[in-house]
Every structure is written in C-alpha cells, then in structure tokens.
N, C-alpha and C positions, 0 to 999 in steps of 0.2 A: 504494500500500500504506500502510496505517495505521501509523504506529507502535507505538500503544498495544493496536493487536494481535499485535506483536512481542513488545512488552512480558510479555504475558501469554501467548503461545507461552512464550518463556522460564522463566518463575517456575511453569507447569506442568510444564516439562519439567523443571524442578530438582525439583518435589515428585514426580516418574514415578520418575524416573530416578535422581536426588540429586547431579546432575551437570549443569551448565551445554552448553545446545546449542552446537555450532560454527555458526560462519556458514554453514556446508557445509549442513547440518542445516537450518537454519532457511528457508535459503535452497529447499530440496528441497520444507519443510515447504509454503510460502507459493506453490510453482512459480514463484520469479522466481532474477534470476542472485547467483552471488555477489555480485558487484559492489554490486548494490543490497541485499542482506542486511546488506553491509560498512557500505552509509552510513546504512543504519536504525541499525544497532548505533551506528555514531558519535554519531548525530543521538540515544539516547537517553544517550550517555555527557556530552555536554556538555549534557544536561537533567539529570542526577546521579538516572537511573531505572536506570544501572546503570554500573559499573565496569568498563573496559577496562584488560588489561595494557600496559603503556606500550608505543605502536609496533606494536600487535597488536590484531586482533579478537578476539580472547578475551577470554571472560567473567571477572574474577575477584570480583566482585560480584553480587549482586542481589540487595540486603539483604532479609532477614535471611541468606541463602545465600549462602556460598563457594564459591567454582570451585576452591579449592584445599587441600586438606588445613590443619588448624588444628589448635587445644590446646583447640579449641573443639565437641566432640564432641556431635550428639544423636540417639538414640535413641527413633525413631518410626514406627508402625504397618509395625513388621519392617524397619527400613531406618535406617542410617546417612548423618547426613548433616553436612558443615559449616558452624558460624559463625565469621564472622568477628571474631566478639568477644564478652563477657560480654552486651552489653545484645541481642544477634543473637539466640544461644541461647535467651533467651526469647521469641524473634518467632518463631522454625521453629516451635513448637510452635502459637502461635498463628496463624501463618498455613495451619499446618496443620490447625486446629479440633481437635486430638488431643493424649493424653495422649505423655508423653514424657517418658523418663530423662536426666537430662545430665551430662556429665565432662566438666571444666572441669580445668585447668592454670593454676594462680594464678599472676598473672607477678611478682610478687615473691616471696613463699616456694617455689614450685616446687611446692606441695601440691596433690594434686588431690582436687578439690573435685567430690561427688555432687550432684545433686539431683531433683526426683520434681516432675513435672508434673501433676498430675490436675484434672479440670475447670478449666482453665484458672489454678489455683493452685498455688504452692510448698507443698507439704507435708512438707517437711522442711529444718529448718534456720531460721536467725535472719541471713543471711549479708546484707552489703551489697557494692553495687560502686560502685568510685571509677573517677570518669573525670576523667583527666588535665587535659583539655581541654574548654570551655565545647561547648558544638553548633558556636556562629556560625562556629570556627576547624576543624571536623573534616576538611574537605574541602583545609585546608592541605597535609596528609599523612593523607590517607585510610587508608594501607596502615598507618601508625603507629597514628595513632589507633585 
C-alpha cells in the first residue's frame, strides 16, 4: 500500500466529512488490516504529512485541518470545519478551491475576529498575524505552535 495514497484518503475525507478518518476507516477504506493502517498512519507522522495524538492513531492534524475542535473556525460550501491555527484557516479554504467565512479567537485579546474569503482573497479587513515562532522550530511543539 502506498502511503501517499493514505495521505490523500485522509485530506479527502476531512474535506467529505470535516473530520479526520480513524485507522478503522481507513483501514476498511484501502481493504487491508488495522495493523497496517496503524503503521501507514505512523510512517506519515514521522514524514510530518500528518499529526498523530501522542501514543495514538488518531489524527489531530492534516494541515490545514484539525481532528479536533479549535478557536479556529471555517465556514465552507455548507460545512464547518477546523484549523489549527491562524495561518491553517486560510489553507481550508484554499485547499478547498472555495469561498469561505472564518471566526477566529485572537489568542491575546480574546476578540473574535470575522473574515470573508472570496476568490481566493480577504475581503474584509487590514488584519495581520504574528507567529510566535520562526517555521524551522514549529515542529518543536506542534500543538503550541
């Protein structure tokens, strides 16, 4: 089995569904056993093509997509989905080729912050986002970052 057909099992099943497959899932999907769903998933989590819960097959990544509820909210072609982060929220949309509303949770002020996705552009607002940390360190603390 390919991985990078796992890969993309997943990242469609997050744009289907808006929720990350289990291994159970994935596994059903490809007709092989868990087992080996378990070490595809692994095999793309130390290639950083997706984010496992520490100790677990589950998905809590597959940038731009959350497996897990955030402050990182978006709104696209009828369906809620999450990012992981500021700079996430504008990849759903883009990885989705569609337009897209988003509410955002500033993690300093607490304000929540709208925005309007259309053809591929912000259309509303002047806003910037500050990242903490360079790229090269993200993976230091992924879940922080």
């Amino acid at each position: 089995m390919d991985i990078w057909q796992v890969r993309a099992f997943v990242y469609s099943h997050f744009a289907d569904a808006t929720h990350a497959p289990s291994v159970d899932e994935t596994a059903c999907h490809f007709n092989i056993s868990v087992e080996e769903a378990g070490e595809l998933y692994k095999e793309l989590h130390n290639r950083h093509s997706l984010f496992l819960e520490p100790e677990t097959l589950d998905i809590r990544m597959a940038n731009p997509f959350s497996g897990i509820p955030t402050d990182f909210k978006v709104y696209a072609n009828g369906k809620t989905y999450f990012a992981n982060c500021a700079w996430d929220m504008l990849g759903i949309p883009a990885a989705l080729h569609s337009d897209a509303d988003i509410e955002a949770i500033c993690t300093e002020s607490y304000e929540i912050v709208q925005l309007e996705i259309r053809d591929g552009k912000v259309t509303n607002g002047e806003l910037l986002v500050h990242f903490p940390l360079p790229f090269a360190r993200w993976y230091d603390d992924l879940v922080f970052t």
